[in-house]
C-alpha positions in Angstrom: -275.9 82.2 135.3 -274.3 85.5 135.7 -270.9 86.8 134.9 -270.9 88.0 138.5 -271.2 84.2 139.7 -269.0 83.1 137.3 -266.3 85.5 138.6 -266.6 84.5 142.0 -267.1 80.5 141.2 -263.4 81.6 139.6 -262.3 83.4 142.4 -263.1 80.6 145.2 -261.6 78.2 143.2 -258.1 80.0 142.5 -258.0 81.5 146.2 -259.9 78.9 148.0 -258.7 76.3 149.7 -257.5 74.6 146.7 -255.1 76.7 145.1 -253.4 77.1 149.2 -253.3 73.3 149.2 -252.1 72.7 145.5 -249.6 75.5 146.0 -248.2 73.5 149.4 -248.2 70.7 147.6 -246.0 71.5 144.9 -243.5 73.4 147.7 -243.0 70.3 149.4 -242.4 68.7 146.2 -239.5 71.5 145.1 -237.9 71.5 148.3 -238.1 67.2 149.1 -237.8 66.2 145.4 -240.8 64.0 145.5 -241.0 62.0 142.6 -244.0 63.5 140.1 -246.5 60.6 140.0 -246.1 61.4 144.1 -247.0 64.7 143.9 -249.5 64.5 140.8 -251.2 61.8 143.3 -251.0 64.4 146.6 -252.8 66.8 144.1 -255.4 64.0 142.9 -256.3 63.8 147.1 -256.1 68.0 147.9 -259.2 68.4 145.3 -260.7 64.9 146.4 -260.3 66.6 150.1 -261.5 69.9 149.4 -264.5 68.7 147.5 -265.5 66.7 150.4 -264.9 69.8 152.7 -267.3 72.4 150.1 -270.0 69.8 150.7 -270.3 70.9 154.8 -269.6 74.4 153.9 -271.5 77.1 151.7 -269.9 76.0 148.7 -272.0 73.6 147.8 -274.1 75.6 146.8 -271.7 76.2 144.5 -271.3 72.5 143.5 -274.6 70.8 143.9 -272.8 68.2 141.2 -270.0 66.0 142.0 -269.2 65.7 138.7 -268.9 69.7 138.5 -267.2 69.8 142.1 -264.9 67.4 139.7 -264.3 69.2 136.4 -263.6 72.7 137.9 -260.6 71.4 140.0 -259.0 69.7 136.9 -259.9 73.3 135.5 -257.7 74.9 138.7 -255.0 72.2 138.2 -254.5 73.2 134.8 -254.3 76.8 135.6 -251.5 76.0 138.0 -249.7 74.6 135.1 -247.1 76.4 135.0 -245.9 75.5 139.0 -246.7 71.9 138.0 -244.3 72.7 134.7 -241.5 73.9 137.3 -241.8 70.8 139.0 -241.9 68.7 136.2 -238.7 70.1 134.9 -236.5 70.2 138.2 -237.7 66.3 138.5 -237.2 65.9 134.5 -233.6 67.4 135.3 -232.6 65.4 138.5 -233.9 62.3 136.3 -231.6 63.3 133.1 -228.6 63.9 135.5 -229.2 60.3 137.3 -229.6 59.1 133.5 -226.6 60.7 132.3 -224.9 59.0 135.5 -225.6 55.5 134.8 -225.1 56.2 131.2 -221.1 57.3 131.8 -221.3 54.2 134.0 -222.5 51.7 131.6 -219.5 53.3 129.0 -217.1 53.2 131.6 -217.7 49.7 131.9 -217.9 48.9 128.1 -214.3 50.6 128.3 -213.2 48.3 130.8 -214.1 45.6 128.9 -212.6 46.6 125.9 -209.1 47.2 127.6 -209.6 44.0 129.2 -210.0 42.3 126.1 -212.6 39.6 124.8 -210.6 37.0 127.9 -212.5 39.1 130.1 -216.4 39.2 128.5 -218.1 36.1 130.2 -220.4 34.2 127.9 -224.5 34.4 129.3 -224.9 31.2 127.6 -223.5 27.7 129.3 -221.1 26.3 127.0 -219.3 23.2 127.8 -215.6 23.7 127.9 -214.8 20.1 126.1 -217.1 20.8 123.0 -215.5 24.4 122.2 -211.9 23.7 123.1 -211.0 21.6 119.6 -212.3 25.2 117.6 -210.0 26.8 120.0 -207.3 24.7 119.1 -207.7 25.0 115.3 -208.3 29.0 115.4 -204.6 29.1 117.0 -203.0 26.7 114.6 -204.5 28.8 111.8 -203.1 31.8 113.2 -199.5 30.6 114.1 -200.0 29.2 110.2 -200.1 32.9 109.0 -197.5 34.4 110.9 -195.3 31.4 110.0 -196.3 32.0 106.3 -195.3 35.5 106.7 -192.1 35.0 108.5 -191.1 32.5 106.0 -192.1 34.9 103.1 -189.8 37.7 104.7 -187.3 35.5 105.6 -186.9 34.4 101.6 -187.2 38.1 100.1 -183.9 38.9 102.4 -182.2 35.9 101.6 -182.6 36.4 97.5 -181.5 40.5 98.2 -178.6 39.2 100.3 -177.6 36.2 98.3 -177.5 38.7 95.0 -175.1 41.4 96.7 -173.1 38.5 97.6 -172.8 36.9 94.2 -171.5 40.5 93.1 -169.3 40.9 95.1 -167.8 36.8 94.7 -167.7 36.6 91.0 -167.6 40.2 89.6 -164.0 41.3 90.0 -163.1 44.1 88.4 -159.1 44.3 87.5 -158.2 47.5 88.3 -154.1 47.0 88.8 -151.9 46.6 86.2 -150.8 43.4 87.4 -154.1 42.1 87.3 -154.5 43.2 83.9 -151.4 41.4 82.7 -152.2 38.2 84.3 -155.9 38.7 82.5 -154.3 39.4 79.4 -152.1 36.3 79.6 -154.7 33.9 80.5 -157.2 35.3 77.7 -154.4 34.4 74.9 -153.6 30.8 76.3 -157.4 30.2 76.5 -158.4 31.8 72.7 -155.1 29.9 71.2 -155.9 26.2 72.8 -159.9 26.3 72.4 -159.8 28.7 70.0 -163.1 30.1 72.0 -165.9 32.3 70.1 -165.5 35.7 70.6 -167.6 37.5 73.7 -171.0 39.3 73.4 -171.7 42.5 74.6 -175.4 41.8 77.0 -177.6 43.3 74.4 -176.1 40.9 72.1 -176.1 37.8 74.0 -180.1 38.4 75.1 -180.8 38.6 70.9 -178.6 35.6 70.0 -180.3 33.4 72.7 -183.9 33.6 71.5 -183.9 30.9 69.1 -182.6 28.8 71.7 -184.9 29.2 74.5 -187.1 26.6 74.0 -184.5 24.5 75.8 -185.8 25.6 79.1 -189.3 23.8 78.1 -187.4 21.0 77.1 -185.9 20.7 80.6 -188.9 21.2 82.8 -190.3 18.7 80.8 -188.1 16.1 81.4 -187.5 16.0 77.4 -183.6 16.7 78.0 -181.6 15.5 80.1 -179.2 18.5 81.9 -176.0 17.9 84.0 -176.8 20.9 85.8 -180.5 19.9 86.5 -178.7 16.6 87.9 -176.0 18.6 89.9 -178.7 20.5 90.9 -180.9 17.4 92.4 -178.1 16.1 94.1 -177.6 19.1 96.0 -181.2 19.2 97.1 -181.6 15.4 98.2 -178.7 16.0 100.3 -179.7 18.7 102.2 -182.3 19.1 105.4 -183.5 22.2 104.9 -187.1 23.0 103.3 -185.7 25.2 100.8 -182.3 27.0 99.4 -180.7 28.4 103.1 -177.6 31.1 102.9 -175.7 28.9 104.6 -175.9 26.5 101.7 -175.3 28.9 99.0 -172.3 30.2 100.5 -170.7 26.2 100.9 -171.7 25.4 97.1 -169.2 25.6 94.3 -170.6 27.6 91.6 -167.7 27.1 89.5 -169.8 23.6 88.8 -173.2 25.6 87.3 -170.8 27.9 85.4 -171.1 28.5 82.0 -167.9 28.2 81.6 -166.2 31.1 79.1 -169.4 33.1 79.0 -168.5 34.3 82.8 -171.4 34.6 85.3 -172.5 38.3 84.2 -173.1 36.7 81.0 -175.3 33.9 82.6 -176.8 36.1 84.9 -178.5 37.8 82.2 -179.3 35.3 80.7 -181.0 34.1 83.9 -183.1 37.8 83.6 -184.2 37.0 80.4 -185.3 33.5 81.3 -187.2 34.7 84.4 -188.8 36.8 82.9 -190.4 34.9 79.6 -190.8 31.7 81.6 -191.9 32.9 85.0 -195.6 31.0 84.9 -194.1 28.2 84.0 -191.3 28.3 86.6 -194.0 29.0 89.1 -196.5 26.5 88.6 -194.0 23.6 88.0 -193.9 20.6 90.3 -190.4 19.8 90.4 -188.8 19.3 94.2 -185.4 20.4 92.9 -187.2 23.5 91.3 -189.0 24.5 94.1 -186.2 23.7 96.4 -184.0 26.2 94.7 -186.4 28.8 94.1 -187.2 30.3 90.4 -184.4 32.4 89.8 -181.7 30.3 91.3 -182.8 27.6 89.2 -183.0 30.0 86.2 -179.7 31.4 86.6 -178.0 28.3 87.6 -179.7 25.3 86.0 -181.4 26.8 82.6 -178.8 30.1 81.8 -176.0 27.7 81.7 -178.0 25.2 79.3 -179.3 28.1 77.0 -176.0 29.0 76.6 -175.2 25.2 75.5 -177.0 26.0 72.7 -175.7 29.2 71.9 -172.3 27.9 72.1 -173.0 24.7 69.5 -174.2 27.5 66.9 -171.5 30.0 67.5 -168.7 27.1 67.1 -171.0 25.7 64.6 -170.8 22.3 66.4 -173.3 19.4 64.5 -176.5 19.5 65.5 -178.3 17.0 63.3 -180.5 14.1 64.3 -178.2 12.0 66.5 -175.4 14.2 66.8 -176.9 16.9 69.3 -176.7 14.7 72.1 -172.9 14.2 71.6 -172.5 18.0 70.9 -173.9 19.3 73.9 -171.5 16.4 75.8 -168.5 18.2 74.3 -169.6 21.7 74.9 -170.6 20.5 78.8 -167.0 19.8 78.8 -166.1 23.1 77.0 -167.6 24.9 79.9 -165.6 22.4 82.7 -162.3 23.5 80.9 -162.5 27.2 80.6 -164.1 28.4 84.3 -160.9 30.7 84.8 -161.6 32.2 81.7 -165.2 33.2 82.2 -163.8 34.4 86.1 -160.9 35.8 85.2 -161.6 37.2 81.9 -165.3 37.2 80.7 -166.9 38.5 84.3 -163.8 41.5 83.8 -164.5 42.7 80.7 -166.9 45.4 79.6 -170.7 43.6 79.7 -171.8 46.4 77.4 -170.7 48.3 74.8 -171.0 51.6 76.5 -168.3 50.9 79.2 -165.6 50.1 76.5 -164.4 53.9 76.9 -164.1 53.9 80.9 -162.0 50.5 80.0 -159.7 52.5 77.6 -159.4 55.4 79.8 -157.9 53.1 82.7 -155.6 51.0 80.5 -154.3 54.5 79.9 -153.9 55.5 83.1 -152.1 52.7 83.7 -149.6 52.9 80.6 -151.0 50.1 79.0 -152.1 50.0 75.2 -155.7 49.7 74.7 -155.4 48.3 71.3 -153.0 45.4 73.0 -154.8 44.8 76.7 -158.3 46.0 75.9 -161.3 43.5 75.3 -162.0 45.6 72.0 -159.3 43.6 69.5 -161.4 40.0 71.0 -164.4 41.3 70.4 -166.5 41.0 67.2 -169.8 42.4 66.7 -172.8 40.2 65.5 -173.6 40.7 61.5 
């Protein structure tokens, strides 16, 4: 075959009537949208059509095959490509844009579900009421549980700040007139001369000379001995209502009964510090009502501080402690304690808890004209050897 016949076989074929009827084709297609497998189909029937039409004409001469007739209109489809690409794009991009549609849709939706909240979201699956609504149930007790737990939690943190600032402000006094400062001097000599009292400890003192008596606080949450002040404290909690310690309650009790007597309640309370803080597992994980009723460090500073300081007492006044005797000694110094509460009020919780606020003490008794050698707490005070 020549080049010459190949040239026109080209020529017919990309002029003919099947490049006018692919190129109408693919117009309607651009200006109606037809979907592509429409128009890929209309094409499919154009060279089917004008195949048929060749055979009645002189081309088929050119095409005595079928089968050729065939594969040179694929051939002319193919070198129309680039219309066919136009229209494969425009439908590609009214199909993305519809896509992109429903896609904002589907979010918007997913959105409103969201804000709606899970009440909203229906289950696909049947699900008898009846057989779901006892998890229901026990999801919400669980959660009221937990905010209950945390309320209560709060709830006890404020009361423990609150009830501190109170007890400052109840016990600790200081005497800053001169009256009051004659009236503590006359009660601290009428106390000293009829109980002839041990003399007062600075804190840091007090925390070392306690030590060897600690292991009372053992003793107690182990039921070996027996403590007026665990037993005050009992009573208190039988009698009340209320699941633990309230303010209420702690405002309506009368310390002056879990004082240590003459030591004063600054003394005790750090005592109570040093307690707490060496026998903190042990308060935590014990199993006594009353205990847990009053909370650790209530029950340090109010039930053990006061018995520590039992202890301390015996030794300081050198009391007998021997096998049989330290029942009745601790007795005596129980009583100690009843019988000097103005003094540890008036006079202990008033005088300089350490020994670095001696010299704002001085400076005030001079202010006030008043001899520091006669009305200061210096002359009753005698440091530990």
């Amino acid at each position: 075959m020549t080049t010459t016949m190949r040239s026109h076989r080209k020529s017919k074929i990309y002029n003919g009537n099947v490049g006018k009827n692919t190129k109408d084709i693919l117009q309607r297609a651009k200006v109606k949208k037809r979907p592509i497998d429409l128009v890929l189909n209309d094409l499919k029937e154009s060279f089917s059509s004008d195949g048929n039409e060749s055979t009645s004409t002189n081309d088929e001469e050119l095409y005595p095959d079928k089968s050729k007739r065939l594969k040179d209109a694929k051939k002319a489809l193919l070198s129309l490509d680039s219309d066919v690409m136009h229209a494969l794009e425009e439908h590609s991009s009214t199909s993305s844009d519809e896509e992109a549609s429903k896609s904002r849709g589907r979010k918007e939706r997913e959105n409103e579900e969201v804000v709606l909240g899970p009440d909203a979201i229906k289950l696909v699956q049947s699900i008898e009421t009846d057989k779901i609504q006892p998890a229901l149930e026990l999801n919400k007790q669980l959660s009221d549980l937990n905010d209950d737990n945390d309320a209560i939690d709060g709830f006890v943190d404020k009361v423990i700040e609150k009830r501190r600032k109170e007890d400052e402000q109840r016990h600790i006094k200081p005497k800053t007139t001169r009256d009051e400062i004659l009236k503590k001097y006359r009660v601290r000599k009428r106390y000293m001369k009829k109980f002839k009292l041990p003399s007062l400890l600075y804190g840091a003192e007090i925390i070392e000379k306690i030590q060897p008596h600690l292991p009372v606080v053992t003793d107690i949450l182990t039921g070996r001995l027996n403590s007026p002040f665990y037993y005050e404290a009992k009573q208190i909690f039988q009698k009340s209502s209320k699941p633990f310690l309230s303010v209420e309650e702690f405002r309506s009790l009368d310390l002056n009964n879990f004082l240590a007597g003459f030591y004063g309640f600054k003394r005790q309370m750090k005592v109570g510090e040093e307690i707490l803080s060496k026998y903190s597992s042990d308060l935590k994980k014990s199993k006594s009502p009353t205990l847990q009723w009053w909370g650790a460090e209530d029950f340090a500073n109010y039930v053990l501080a006061p018995e520590v300081l039992v202890s301390l007492c015996i030794a300081e006044m050198k009391l007998p402690k021997k096998n049989g005797t330290m029942e009745k000694s601790r007795l005596k110094v129980h009583d100690l304690f009843e019988d000097t509460v103005e003094y540890g009020i008036e006079v202990a919780d008033s005088d300089p808890l350490e020994a670095w606020e001696v010299p704002t003490e001085v400076d005030q008794l001079k202010e006030l004209g008043l001899d520091p050698q006669k009305y200061g707490s210096s002359m009753w005070h005698h440091t530990i050897e």
